[in-house]
C-alpha positions as CSV (number, residue, x, y, z in Angstrom):
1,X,-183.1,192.6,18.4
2,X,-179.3,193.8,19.4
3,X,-180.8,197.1,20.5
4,X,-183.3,195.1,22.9
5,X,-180.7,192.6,24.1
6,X,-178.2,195.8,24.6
7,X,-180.9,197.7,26.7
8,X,-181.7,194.7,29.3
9,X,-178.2,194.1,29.7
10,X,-177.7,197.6,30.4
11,X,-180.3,197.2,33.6
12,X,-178.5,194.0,35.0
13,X,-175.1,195.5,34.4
14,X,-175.4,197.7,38.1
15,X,-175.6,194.4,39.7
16,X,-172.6,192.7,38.1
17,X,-170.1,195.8,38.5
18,X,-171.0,196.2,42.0
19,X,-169.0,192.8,42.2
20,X,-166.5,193.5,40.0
21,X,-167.8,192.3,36.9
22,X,-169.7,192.5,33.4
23,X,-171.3,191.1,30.6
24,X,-170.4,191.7,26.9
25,X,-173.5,190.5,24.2
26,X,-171.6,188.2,21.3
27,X,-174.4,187.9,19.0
28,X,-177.7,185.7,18.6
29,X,-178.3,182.5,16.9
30,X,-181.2,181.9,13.9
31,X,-182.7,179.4,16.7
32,X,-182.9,182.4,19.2
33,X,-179.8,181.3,21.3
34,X,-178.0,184.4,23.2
35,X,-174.2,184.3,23.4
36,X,-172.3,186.2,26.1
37,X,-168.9,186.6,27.4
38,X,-169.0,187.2,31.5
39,X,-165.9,189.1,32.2
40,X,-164.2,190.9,35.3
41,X,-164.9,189.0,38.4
42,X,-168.1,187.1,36.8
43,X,-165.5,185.4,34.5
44,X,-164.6,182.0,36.4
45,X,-166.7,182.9,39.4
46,X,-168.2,180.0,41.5
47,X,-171.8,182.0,41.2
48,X,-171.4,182.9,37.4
49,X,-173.8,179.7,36.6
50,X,-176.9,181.2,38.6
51,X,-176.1,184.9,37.5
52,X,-176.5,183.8,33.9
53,X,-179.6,181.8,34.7
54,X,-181.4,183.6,37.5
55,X,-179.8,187.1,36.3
56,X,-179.4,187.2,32.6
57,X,-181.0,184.9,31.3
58,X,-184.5,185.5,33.3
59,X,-184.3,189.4,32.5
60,X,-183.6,188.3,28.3
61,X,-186.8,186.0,28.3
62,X,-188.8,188.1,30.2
63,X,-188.4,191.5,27.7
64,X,-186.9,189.9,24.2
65,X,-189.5,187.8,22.4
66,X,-187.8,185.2,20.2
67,X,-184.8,184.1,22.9
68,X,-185.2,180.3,23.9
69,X,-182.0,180.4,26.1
70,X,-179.0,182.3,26.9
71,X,-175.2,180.6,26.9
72,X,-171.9,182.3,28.1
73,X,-169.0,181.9,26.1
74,X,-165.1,182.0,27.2
């Protein structure tokens, strides 16, 4: 499931270092909960909120089966 997870955040990675920024996968819960760290420019940004949701989190439950949510860390 890593591998997977890996691969769909290597897609919507373009889009974050074009501002500056990145995402780094911490692991995934039993329940299917993904934990990330936004760094660079996505960490503290005003925007980082609806780039996890809209961004990461839509591109996760759209190609992993198994994820219920996705939650940034730090």
């Amino acid at each position: 499931m890593k591998e997977q997870l890996e691969k769909v955040l290597d897609e919507v990675r373009p889009m974050l270092r074009k501002d500056g920024g990145d995402v780094e996968l911490i692991g995934v819960s039993d329940d299917g909960v993904v934990l990330v760290k936004l760094t660079g420019a996505c960490s503290g940004c005003p925007s980082a909120s609806t780039t996890l949701r809209l961004g990461i989190e839509k591109a996760i439950l759209e190609k992993v089966p198994g994820i219920k949510s996705v939650q940034a860390i730090g």
